[in-house]
C-alpha positions in Angstrom: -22.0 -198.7 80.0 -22.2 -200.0 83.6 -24.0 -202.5 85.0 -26.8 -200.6 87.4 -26.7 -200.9 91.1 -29.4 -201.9 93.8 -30.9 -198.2 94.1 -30.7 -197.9 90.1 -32.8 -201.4 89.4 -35.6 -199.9 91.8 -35.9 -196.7 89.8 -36.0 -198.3 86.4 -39.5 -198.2 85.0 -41.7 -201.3 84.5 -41.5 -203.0 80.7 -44.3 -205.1 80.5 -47.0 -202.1 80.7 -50.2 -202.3 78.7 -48.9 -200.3 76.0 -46.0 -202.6 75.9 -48.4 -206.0 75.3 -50.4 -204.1 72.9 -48.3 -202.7 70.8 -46.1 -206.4 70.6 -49.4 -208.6 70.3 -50.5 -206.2 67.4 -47.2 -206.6 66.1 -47.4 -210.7 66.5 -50.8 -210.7 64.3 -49.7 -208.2 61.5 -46.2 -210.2 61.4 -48.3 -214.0 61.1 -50.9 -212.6 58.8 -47.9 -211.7 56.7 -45.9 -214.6 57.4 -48.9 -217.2 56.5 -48.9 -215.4 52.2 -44.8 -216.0 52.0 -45.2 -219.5 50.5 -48.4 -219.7 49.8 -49.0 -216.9 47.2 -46.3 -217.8 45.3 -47.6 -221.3 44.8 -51.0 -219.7 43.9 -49.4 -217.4 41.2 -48.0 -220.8 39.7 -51.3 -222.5 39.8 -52.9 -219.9 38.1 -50.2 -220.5 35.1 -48.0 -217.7 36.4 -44.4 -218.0 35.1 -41.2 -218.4 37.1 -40.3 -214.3 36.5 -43.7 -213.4 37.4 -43.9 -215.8 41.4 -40.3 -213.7 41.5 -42.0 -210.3 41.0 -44.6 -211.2 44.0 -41.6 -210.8 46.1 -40.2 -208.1 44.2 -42.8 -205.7 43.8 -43.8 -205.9 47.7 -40.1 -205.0 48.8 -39.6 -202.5 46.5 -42.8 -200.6 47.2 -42.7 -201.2 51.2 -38.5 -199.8 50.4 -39.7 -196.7 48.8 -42.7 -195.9 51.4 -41.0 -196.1 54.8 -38.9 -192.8 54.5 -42.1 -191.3 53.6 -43.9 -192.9 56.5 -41.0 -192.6 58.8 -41.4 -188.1 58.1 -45.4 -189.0 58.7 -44.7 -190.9 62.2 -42.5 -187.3 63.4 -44.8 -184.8 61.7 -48.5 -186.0 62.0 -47.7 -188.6 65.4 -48.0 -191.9 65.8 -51.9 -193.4 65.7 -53.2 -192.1 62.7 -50.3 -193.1 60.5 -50.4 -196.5 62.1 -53.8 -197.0 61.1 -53.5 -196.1 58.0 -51.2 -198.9 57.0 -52.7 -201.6 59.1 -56.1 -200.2 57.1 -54.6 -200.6 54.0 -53.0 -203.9 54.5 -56.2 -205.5 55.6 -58.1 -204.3 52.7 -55.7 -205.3 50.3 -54.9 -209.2 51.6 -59.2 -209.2 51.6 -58.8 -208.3 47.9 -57.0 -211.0 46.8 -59.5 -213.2 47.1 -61.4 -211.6 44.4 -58.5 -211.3 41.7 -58.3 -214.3 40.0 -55.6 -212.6 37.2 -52.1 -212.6 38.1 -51.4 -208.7 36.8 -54.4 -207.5 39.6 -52.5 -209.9 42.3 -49.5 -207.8 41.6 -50.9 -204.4 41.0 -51.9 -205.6 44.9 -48.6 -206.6 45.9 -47.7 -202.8 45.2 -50.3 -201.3 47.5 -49.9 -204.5 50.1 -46.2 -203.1 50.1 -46.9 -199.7 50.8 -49.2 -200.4 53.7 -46.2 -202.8 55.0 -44.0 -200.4 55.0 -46.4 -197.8 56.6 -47.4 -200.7 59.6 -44.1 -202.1 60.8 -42.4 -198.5 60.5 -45.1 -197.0 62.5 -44.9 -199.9 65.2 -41.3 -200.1 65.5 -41.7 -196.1 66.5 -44.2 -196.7 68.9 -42.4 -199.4 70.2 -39.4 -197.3 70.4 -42.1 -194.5 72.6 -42.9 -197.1 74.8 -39.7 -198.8 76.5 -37.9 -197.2 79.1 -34.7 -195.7 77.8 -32.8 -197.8 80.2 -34.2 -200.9 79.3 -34.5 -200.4 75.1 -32.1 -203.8 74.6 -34.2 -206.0 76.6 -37.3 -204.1 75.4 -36.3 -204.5 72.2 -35.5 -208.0 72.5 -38.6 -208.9 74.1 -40.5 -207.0 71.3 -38.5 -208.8 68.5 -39.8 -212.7 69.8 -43.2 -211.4 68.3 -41.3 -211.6 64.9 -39.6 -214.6 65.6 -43.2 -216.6 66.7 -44.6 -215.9 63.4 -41.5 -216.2 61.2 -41.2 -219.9 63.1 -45.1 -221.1 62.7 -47.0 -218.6 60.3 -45.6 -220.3 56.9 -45.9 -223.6 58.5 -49.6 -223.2 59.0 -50.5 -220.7 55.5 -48.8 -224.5 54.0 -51.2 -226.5 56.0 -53.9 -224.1 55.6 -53.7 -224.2 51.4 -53.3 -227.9 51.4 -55.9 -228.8 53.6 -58.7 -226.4 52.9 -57.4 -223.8 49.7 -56.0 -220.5 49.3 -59.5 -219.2 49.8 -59.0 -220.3 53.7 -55.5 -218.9 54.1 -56.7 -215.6 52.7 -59.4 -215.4 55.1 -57.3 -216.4 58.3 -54.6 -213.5 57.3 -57.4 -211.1 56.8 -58.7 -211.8 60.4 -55.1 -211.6 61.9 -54.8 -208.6 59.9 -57.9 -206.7 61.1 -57.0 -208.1 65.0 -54.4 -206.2 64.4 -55.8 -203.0 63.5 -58.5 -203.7 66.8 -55.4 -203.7 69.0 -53.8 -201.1 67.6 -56.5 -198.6 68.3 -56.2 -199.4 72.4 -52.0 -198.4 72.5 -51.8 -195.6 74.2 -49.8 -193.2 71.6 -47.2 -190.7 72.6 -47.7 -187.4 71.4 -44.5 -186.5 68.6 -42.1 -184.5 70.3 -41.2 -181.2 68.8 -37.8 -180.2 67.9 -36.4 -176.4 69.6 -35.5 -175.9 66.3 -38.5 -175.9 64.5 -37.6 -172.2 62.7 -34.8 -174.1 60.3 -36.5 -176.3 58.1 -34.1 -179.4 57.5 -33.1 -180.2 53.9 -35.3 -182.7 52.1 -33.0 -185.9 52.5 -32.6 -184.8 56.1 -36.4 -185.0 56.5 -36.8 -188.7 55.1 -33.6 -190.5 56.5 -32.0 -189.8 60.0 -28.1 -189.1 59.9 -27.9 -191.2 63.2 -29.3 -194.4 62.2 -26.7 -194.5 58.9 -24.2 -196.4 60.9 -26.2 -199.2 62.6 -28.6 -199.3 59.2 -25.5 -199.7 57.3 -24.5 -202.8 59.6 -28.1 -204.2 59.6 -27.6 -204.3 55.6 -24.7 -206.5 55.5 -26.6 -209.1 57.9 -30.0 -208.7 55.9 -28.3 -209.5 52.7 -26.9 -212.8 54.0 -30.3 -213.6 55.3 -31.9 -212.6 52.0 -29.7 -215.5 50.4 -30.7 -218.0 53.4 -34.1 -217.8 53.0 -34.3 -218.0 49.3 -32.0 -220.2 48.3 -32.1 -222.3 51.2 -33.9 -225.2 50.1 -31.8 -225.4 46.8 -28.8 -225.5 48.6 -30.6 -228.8 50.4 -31.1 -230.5 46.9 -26.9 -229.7 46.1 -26.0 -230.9 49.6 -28.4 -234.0 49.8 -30.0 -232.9 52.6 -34.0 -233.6 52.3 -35.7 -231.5 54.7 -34.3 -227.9 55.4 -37.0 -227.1 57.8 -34.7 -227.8 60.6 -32.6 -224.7 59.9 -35.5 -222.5 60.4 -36.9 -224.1 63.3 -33.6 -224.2 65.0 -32.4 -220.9 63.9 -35.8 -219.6 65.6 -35.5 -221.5 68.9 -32.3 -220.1 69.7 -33.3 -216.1 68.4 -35.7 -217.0 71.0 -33.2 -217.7 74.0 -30.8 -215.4 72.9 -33.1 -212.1 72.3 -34.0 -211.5 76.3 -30.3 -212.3 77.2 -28.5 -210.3 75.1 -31.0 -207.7 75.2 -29.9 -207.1 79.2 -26.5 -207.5 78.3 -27.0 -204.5 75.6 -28.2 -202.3 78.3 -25.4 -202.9 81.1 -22.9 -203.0 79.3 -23.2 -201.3 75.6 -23.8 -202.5 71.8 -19.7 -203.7 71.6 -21.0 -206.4 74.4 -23.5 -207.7 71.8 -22.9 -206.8 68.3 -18.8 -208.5 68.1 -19.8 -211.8 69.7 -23.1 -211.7 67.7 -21.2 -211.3 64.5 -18.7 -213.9 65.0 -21.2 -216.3 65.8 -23.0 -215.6 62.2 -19.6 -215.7 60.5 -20.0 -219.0 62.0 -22.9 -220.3 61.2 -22.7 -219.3 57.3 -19.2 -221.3 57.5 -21.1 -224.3 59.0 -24.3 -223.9 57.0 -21.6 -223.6 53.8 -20.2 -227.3 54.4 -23.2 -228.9 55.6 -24.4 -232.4 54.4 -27.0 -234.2 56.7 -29.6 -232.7 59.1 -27.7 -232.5 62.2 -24.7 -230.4 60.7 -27.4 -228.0 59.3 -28.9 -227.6 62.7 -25.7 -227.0 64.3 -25.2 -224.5 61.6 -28.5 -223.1 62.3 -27.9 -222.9 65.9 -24.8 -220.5 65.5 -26.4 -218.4 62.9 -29.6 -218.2 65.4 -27.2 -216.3 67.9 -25.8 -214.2 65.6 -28.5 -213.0 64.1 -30.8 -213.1 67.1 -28.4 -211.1 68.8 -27.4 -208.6 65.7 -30.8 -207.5 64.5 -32.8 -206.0 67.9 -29.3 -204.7 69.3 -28.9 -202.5 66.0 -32.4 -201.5 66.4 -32.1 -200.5 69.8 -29.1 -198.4 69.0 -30.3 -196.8 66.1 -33.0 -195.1 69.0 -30.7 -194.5 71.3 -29.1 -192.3 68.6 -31.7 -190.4 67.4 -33.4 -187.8 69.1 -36.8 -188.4 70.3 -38.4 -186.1 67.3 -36.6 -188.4 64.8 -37.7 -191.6 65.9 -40.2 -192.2 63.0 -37.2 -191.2 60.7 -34.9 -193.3 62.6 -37.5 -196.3 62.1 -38.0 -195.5 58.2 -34.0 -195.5 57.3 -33.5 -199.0 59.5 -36.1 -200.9 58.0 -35.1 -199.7 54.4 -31.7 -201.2 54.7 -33.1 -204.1 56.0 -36.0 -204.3 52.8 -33.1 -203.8 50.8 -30.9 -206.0 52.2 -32.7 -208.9 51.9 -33.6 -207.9 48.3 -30.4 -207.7 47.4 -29.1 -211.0 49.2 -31.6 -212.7 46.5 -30.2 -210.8 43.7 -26.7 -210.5 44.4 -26.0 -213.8 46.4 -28.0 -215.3 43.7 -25.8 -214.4 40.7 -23.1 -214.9 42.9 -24.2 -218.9 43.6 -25.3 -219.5 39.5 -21.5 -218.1 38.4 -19.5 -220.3 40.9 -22.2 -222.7 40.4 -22.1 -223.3 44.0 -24.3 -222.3 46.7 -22.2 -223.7 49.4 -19.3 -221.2 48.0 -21.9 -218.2 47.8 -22.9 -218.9 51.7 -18.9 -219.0 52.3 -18.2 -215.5 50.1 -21.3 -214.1 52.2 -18.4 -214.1 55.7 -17.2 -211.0 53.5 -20.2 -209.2 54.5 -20.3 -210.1 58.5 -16.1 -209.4 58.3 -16.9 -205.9 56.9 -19.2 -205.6 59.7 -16.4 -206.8 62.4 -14.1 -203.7 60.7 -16.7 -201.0 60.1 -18.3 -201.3 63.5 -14.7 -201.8 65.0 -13.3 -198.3 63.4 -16.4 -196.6 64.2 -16.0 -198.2 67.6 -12.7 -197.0 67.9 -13.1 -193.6 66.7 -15.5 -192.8 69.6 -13.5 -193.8 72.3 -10.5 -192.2 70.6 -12.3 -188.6 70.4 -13.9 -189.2 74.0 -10.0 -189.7 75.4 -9.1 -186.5 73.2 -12.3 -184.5 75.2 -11.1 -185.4 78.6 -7.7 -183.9 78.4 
């Protein structure tokens, strides 16, 4: 891709429209409203007496239910457009993080973890797709970059005040402040300007049933997005254990450096995905989170871990909206909500499975410095998947133009 010239910048159509700040500020309030239960509704499960394997299945049963809705939702988003199916979930997630105030046994909390899931998976699907309507086809990097930050401001303060919310005033509070986040949300949301679902020319064959809840054309960049959601699956949980084994006291540094640099490194590399192509952002971004798990991996004091944290932030700042933006580009504009549905599966199941596997992985070497080192396996498979596939493109387009 070629970086655009004088005449092309002036025709490129504006970014930060109204539907753009909409659609990312509802996306900032569902994401904090979210972000604010992570650690807090686990510790409220153990204060009602909840066991160890039941705080696990709070986390559980919300990925696996927001896993198995977003094909579903993603077929809803093409066939039945945008705002209704958007609505729906927000609806539903509102409702149910109201409800938990009035379930004081832990079997209701996770009966409502179930349905919580289901409108998660319905909400960010549908506003990934609307995003996806929104920006400019030549500017989907940077749009997509841009968008992302709205992720990255709540995962950096939302469990950080949900802690100081339950300590200071109770879970009671924290519930309520969600709920209100949630609900602005759902406000905004009715004020995007939708784009009507485009209609495919061949409407007469009716596509098999697997065709109809995943897109073909985002099973590449989804398949990348799994390897890197699976190492930040066993970041996030197992972070703070692998403080205790490397003596280092508070971990909170890796997160809040990790999100300051997704935060410089979004709008950059976004641009550079649009000039010049995914290769320019996806191989730099993936050896800079090789790096970052090596450095995280042999960490011992605060200052190594935030170096470690700064790498990773690159990486994965870079990594995660340039797949997303590429799994658009790829799909045809009657596939988008499909598109959304199969990309934010892999990454639900990535992380789910970065607990699960990294965590077996970390109890049998009885290290979890080893299991961050093992998890380079993933980002190197990445480097030679992406590289072939890379590869094979430019190898058929040479084969066209003889």
């Amino acid at each position: 891709m070629k970086s655009l010239s004088g005449s092309e910048k002036k025709k490129r159509k504006p970014l930060w429209t109204k539907a753009f700040l909409i659609t990312s500020l509802s996306n900032l309030l569902l994401f904090f409203s979210f972000q604010m239960l992570i650690p807090t509704i686990p510790t409220h499960i153990s204060e009602l007496g909840g066991n160890d394997l039941q705080v696990g299945l709070v986390i559980g049963i919300f990925t696996i239910s927001s896993l198995l809705t977003r094909p579903f939702a993603g077929r809803a988003l093409d066939l039945l457009g945008r705002k209704h199916v958007l609505l729906v979930g927000l609806a539903i997630c509102t409702l149910t993080i109201a409800g938990y105030s009035y379930m004081a046994v832990i079997t209701l909390i996770l009966a409502a973890r179930f349905v919580h899931g289901i409108g998660w998976g319905i909400s960010t699907t549908s506003l990934g797709t609307v995003i996806a309507d929104i920006i400019p086809p030549e500017r989907r990097g940077e749009g997509m970059g841009y968008y992302g930050l709205s992720n990255t401001f709540a995962m950096a303060l939302a469990p950080l005040t949900g802690l100081w919310l339950m300590q200071q005033y109770g879970f009671h509070r924290v519930l309520l402040s969600s709920t209100i986040l949630a609900l602005l949300s759902l406000f905004s949301s009715l004020f995007i300007p939708y784009a009507k679902p485009a209609r495919s020319e061949k409407s007469a064959q009716r596509p098999k049933l697997l065709d109809r809840l995943w897109e073909r054309t985002a099973l590449l960049p989804s398949a990348l997005l799994l390897f890197t959601a699976i190492c930040y699956g066993g970041i996030v949980t197992f972070i703070t254990l692998f403080g205790h084994e490397a003596g280092i006291s508070n971990v909170g540094w890796f997160f809040l450096c990790n999100a300051s640099m997704v935060l410089i490194v979004r709008p950059i590399t976004g641009v550079l995905f649009d000039r010049k192509g995914p290769e320019w952002v996806l191989l730099p971004g993936a050896v800079f989170t090789i790096t970052g798990l090596l450095l995280l991996s042999f960490a011992h004091s605060e200052l190594s871990l935030a170096v470690a944290a700064l790498c990773y932030g690159i990486g994965f700042g870079s990594i995660q909206p340039a797949l997303q933006a590429w799994t658009i580009a790829r799909a045809a504009p009657n596939r988008r909500g499909a598109a959304s549905g199969t990309f934010f599966s892999a990454n639900d199941l990535g992380i789910g499975l970065g607990a699960m596997v990294l965590g077996a992985l970390a109890n049998f070497s009885g290290s979890y410095a080893l299991m961050y080192r093992f998890s380079t396996v993933l980002i190197i498979l990445f480097l030679l998947i992406y590289g072939w596939s890379f590869w094979h493109v430019r190898r058929n387009v040479q084969l066209a133009q003889r």
